[in-house]
MDAnalysis code that builds the backbone (N, CA, C; Angstrom):
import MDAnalysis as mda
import numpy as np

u = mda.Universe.empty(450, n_residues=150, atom_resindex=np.repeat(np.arange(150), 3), trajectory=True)
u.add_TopologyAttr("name", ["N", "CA", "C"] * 150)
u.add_TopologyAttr("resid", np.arange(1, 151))
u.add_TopologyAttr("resname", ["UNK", "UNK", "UNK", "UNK", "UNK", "UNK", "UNK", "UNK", "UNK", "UNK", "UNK", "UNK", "UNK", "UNK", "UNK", "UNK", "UNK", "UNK", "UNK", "UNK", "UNK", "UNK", "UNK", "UNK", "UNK", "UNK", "UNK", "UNK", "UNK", "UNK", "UNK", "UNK", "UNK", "UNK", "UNK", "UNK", "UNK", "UNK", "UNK", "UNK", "UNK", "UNK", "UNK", "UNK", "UNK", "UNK", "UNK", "UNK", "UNK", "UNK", "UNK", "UNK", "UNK", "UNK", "UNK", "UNK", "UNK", "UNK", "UNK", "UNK", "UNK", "UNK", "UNK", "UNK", "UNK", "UNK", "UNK", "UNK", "UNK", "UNK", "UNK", "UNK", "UNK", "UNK", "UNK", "UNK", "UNK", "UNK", "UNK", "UNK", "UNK", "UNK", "UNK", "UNK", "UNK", "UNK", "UNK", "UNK", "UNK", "UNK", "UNK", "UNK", "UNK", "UNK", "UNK", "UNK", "UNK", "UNK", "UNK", "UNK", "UNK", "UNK", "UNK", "UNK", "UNK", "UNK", "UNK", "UNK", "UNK", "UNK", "UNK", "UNK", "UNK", "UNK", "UNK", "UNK", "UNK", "UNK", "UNK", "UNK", "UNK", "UNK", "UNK", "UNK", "UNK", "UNK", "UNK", "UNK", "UNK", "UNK", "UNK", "UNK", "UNK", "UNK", "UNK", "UNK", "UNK", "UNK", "UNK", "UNK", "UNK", "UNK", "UNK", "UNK", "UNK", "UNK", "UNK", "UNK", "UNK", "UNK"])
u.atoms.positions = np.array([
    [0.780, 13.910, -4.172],
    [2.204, 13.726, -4.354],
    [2.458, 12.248, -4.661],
    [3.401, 12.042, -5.832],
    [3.427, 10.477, -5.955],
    [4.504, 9.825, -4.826],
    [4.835, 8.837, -4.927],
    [5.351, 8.029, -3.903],
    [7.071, 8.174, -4.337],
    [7.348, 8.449, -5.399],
    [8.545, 8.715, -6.443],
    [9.196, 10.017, -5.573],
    [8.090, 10.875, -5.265],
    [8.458, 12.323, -4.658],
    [8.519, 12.217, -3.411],
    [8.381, 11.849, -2.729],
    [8.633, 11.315, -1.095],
    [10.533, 12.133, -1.425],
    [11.023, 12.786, -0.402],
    [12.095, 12.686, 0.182],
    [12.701, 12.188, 1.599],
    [13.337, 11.334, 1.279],
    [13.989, 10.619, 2.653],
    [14.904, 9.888, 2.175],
    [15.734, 9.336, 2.953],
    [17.094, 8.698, 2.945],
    [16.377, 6.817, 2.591],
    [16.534, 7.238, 0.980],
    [16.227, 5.452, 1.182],
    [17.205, 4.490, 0.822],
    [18.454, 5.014, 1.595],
    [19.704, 3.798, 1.978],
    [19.575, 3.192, 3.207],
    [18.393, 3.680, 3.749],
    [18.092, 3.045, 5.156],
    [16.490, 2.923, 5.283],
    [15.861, 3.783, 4.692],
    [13.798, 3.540, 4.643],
    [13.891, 3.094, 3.671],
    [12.602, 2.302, 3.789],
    [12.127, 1.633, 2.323],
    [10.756, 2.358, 2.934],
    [9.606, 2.683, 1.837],
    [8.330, 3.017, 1.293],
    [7.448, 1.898, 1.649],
    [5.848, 2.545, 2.526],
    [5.104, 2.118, 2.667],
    [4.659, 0.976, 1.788],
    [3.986, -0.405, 2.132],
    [3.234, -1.127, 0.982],
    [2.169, -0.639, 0.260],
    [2.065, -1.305, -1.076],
    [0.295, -1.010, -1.746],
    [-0.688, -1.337, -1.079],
    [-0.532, -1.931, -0.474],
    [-1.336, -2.700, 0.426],
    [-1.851, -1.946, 1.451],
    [-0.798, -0.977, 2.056],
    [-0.955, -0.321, 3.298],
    [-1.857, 0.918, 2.751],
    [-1.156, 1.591, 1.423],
    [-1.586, 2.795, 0.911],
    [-3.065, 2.444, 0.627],
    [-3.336, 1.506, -0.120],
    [-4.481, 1.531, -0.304],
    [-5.493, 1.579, 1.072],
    [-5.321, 0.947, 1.888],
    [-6.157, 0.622, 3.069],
    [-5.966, 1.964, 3.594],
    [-5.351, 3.057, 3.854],
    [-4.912, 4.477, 4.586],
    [-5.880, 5.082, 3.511],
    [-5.807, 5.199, 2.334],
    [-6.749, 5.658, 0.890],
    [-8.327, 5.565, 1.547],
    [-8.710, 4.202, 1.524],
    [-9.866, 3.840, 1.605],
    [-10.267, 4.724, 3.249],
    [-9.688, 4.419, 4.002],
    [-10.443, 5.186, 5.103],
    [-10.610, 6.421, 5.204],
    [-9.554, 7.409, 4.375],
    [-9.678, 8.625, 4.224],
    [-10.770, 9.060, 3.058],
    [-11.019, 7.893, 2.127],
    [-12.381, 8.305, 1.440],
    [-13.443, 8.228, 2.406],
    [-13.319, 7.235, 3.371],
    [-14.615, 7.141, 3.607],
    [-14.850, 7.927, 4.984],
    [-13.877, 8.827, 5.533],
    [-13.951, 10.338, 6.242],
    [-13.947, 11.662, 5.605],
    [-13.506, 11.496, 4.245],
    [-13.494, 13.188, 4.215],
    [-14.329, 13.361, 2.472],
    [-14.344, 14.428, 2.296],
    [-15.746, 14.615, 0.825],
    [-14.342, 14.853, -0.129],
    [-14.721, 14.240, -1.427],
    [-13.509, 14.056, -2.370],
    [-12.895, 15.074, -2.844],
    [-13.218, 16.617, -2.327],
    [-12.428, 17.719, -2.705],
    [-11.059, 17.682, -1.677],
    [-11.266, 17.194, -0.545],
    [-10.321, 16.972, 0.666],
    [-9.341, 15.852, 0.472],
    [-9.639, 15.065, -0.128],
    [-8.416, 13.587, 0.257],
    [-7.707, 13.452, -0.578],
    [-7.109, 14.360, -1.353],
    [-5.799, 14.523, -1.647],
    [-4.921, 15.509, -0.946],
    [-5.270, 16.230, -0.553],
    [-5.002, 17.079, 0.385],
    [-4.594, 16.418, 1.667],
    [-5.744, 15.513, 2.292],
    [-5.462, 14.727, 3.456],
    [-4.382, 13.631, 3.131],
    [-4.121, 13.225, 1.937],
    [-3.374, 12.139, 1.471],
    [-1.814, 12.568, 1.820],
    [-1.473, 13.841, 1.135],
    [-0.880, 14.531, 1.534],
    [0.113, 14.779, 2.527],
    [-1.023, 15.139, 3.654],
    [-0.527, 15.563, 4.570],
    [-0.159, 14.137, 5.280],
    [-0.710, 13.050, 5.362],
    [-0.013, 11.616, 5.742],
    [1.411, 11.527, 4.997],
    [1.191, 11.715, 3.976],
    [2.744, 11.518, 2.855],
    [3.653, 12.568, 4.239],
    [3.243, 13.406, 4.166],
    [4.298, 14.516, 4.885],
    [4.858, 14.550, 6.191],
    [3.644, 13.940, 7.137],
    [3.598, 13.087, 8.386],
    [4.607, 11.386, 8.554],
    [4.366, 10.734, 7.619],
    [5.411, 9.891, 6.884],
    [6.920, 10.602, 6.592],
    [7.086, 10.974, 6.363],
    [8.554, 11.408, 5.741],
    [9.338, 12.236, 7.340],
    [8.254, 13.128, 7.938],
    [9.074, 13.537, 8.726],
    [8.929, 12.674, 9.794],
    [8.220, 11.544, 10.179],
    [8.485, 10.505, 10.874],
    [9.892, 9.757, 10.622],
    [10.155, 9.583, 9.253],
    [11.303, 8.890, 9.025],
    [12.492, 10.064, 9.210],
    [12.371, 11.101, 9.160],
    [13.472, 11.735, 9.520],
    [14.119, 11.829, 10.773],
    [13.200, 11.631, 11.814],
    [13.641, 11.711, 12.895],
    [13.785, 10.002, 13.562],
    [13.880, 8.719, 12.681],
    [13.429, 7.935, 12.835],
    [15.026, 6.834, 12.927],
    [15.211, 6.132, 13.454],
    [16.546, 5.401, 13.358],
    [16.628, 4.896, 12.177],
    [18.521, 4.950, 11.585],
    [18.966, 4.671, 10.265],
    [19.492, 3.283, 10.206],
    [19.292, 2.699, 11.403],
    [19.676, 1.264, 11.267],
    [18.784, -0.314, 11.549],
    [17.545, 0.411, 10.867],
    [15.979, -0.644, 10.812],
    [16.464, -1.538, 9.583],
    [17.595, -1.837, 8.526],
    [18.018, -2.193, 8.102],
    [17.466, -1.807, 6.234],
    [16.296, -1.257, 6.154],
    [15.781, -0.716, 4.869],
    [15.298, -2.444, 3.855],
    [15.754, -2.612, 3.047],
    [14.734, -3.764, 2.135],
    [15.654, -4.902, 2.773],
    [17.002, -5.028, 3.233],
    [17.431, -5.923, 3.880],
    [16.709, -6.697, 4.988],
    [16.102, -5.801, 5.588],
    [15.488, -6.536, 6.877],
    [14.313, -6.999, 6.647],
    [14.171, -8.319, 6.644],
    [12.832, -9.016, 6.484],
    [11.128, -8.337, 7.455],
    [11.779, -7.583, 8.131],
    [10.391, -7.074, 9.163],
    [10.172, -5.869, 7.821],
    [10.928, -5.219, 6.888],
    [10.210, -4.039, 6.035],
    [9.545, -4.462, 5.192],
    [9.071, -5.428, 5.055],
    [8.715, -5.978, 3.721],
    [6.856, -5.332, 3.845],
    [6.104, -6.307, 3.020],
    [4.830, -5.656, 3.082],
    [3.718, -6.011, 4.809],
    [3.934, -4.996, 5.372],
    [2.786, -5.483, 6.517],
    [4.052, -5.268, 7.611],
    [5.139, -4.662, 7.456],
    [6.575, -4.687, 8.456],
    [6.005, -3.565, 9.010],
    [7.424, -3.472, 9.676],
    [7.966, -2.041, 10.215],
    [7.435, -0.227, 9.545],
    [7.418, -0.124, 8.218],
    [7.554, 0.546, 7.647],
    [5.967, 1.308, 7.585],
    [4.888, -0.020, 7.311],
    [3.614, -0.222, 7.440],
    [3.000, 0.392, 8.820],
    [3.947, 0.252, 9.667],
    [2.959, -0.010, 10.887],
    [3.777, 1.788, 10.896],
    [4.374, 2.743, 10.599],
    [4.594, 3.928, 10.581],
    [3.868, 4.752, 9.866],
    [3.343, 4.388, 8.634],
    [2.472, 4.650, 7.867],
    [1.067, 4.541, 8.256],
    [0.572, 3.536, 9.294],
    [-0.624, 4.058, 9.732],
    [-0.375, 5.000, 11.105],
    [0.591, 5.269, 11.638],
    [0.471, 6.116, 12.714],
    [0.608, 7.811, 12.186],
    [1.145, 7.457, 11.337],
    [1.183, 8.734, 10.045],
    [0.122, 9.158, 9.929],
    [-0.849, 8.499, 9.399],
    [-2.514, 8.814, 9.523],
    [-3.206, 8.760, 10.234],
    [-3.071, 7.946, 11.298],
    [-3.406, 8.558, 12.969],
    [-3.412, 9.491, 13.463],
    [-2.194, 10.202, 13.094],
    [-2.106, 11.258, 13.573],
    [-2.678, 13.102, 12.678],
    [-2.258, 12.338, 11.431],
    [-3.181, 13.481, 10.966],
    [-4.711, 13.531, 10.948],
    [-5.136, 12.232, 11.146],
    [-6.870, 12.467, 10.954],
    [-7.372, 12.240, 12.263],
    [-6.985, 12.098, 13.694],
    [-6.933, 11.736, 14.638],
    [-8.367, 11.885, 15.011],
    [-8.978, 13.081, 14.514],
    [-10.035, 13.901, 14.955],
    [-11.594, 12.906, 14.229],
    [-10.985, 12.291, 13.451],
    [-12.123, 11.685, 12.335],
    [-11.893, 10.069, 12.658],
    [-10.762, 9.449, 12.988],
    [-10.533, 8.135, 13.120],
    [-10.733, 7.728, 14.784],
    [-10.498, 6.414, 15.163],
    [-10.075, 5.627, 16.376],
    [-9.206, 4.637, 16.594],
    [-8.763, 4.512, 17.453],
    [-7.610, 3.268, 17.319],
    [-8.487, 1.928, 17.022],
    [-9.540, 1.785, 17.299],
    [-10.459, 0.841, 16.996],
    [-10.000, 0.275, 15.116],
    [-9.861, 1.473, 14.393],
    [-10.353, 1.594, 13.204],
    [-8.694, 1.227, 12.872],
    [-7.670, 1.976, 13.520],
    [-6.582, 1.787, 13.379],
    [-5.873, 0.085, 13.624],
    [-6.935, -0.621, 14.735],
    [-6.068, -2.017, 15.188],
    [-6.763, -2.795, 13.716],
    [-8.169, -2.721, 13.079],
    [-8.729, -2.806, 11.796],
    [-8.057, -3.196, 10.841],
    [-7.631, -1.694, 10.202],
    [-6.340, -2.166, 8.992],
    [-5.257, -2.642, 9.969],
    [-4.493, -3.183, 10.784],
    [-3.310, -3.342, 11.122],
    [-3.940, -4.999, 10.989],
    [-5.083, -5.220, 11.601],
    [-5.212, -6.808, 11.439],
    [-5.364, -6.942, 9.556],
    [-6.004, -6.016, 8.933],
    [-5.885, -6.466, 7.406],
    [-4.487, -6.464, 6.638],
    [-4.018, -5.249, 7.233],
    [-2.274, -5.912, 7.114],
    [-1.791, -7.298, 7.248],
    [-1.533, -7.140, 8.953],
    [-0.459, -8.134, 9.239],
    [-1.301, -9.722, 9.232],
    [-2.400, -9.806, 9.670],
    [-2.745, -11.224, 9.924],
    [-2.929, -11.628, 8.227],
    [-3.326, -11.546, 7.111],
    [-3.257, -12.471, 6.071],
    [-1.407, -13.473, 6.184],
    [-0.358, -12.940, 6.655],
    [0.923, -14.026, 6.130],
    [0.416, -15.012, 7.317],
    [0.387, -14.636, 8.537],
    [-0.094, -15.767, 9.737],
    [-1.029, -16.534, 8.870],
    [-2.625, -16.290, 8.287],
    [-3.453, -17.324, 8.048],
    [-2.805, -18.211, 6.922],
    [-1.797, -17.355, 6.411],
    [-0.974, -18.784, 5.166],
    [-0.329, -19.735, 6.144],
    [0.304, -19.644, 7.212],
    [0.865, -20.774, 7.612],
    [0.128, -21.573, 8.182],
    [0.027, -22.643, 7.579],
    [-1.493, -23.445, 7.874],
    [-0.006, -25.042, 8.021],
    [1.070, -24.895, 7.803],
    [2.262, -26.228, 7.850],
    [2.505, -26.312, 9.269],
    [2.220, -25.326, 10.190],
    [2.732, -25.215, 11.609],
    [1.381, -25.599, 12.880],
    [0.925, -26.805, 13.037],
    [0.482, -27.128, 14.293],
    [1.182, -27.430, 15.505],
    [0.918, -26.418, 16.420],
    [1.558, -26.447, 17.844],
    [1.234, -27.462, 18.584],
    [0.465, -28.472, 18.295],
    [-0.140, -29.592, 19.178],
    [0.938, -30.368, 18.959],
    [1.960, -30.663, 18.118],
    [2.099, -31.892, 17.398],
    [3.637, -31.763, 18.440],
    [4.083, -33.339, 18.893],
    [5.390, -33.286, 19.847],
    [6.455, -32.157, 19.478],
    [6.737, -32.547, 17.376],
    [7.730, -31.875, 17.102],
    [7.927, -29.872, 17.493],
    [6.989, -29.523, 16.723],
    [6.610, -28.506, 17.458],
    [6.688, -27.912, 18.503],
    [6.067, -29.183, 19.907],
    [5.979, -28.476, 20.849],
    [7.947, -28.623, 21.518],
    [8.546, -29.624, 20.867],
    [10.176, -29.356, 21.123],
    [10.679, -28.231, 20.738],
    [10.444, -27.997, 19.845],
    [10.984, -26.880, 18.684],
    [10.457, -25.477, 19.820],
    [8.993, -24.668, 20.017],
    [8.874, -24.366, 21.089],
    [9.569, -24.076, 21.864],
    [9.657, -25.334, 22.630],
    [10.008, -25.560, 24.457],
    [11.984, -24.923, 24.213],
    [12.311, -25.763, 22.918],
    [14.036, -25.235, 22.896],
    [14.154, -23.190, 22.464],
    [13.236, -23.375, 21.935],
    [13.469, -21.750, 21.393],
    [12.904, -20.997, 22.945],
    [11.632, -20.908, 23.339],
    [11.525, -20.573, 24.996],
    [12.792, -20.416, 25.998],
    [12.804, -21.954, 25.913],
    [14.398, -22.237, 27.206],
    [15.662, -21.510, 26.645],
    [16.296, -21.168, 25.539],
    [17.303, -20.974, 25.199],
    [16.957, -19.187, 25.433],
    [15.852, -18.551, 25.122],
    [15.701, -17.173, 25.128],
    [15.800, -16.933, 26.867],
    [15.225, -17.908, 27.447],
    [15.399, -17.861, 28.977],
    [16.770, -17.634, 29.433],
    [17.396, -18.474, 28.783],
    [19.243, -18.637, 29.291],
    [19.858, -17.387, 29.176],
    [19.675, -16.855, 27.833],
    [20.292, -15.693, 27.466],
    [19.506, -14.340, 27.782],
    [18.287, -14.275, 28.520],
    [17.983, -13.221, 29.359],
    [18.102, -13.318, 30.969],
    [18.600, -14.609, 31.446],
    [19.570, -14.934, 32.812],
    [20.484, -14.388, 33.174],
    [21.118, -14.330, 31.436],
    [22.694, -14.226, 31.531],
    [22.498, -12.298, 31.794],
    [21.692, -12.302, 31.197],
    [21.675, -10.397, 30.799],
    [21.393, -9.745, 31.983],
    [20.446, -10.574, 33.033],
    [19.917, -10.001, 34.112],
    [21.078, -10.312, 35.072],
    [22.015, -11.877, 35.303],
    [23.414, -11.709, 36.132],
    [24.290, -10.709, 35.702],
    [24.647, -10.012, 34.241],
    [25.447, -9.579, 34.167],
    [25.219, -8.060, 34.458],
    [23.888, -7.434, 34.493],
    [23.497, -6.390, 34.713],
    [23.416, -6.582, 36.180],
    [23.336, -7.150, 36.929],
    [23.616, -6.866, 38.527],
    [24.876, -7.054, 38.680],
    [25.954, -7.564, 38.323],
    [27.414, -7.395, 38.743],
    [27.987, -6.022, 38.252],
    [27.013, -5.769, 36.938],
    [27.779, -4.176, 36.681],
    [27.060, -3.011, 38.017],
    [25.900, -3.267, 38.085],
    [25.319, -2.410, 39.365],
    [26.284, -2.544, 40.402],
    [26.339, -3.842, 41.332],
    [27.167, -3.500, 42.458],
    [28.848, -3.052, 41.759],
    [29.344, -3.289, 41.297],
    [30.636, -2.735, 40.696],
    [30.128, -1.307, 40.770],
    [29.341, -0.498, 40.005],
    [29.074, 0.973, 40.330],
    [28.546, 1.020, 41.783],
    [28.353, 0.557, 43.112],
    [27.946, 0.526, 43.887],
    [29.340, 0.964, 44.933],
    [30.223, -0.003, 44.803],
    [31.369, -0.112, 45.109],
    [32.759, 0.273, 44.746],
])
């Protein structure tokens, strides 16, 4: 089935990467004898789609910078094939392509050393400030408790 034929709502999914397809491709060649892996291809495509059906409509689709190649979308697409070849694969094989995915954009940022003062400010303010505003979440979630208490 081409990727054109996929049905799903894509005002909110965007479509697996080449990147991803190919790497899901390659492992299913190298589990099943070539009368099978279109068939098995398949049934991932189909495993895919009804994942997204039952899947939340507000992941933001090509808007959201996490769908892009190696996102959100990616990391559904190999559980897609997890689950259909479950019997032939391992999560071993599965954390595999997820590092050939996602870690190539990390090894480009080669501009960001954490040693360096600026950095470690930049850091220490993004840390402390996520601290403040999960303070605030944890005081305000115990005043709503005792209020239902009382």
């Amino acid at each position: 089935m081409k990727d054109s034929e996929l049905q799903f709502d894509r005002t909110c999914h965007v479509l697996y990467s080449k990147s991803c397809k190919e790497q899901i491709q390659e492992k299913i060649a190298l589990h099943y004898p070539p009368e099978q892996r279109e068939e098995i291809w398949e049934r991932v495509q189909r495993q895919y789609i009804d994942y997204l059906s039952d899947w939340r409509t507000d992941l933001g689709g090509t808007k959201n910078f996490h769908n892009g190649a190696g996102g959100t979308y990616d990391c559904i697409a190999l559980m897609s094939y997890y689950t259909v070849c479950k019997t032939v694969t391992s999560l071993a094989e599965i954390e595999e392509m997820e590092g050939e995915l996602f870690l190539p954009a990390f090894r480009k940022m080669t501009f960001v050393d954490c040693n360096k003062p600026f950095w470690k400010r930049i850091m220490h303010w993004a840390f402390a400030s996520s601290k403040k505003k999960c303070d605030r979440w944890g005081r305000l979630s115990d005043v709503c408790r005792s209020l239902r208490k009382g």
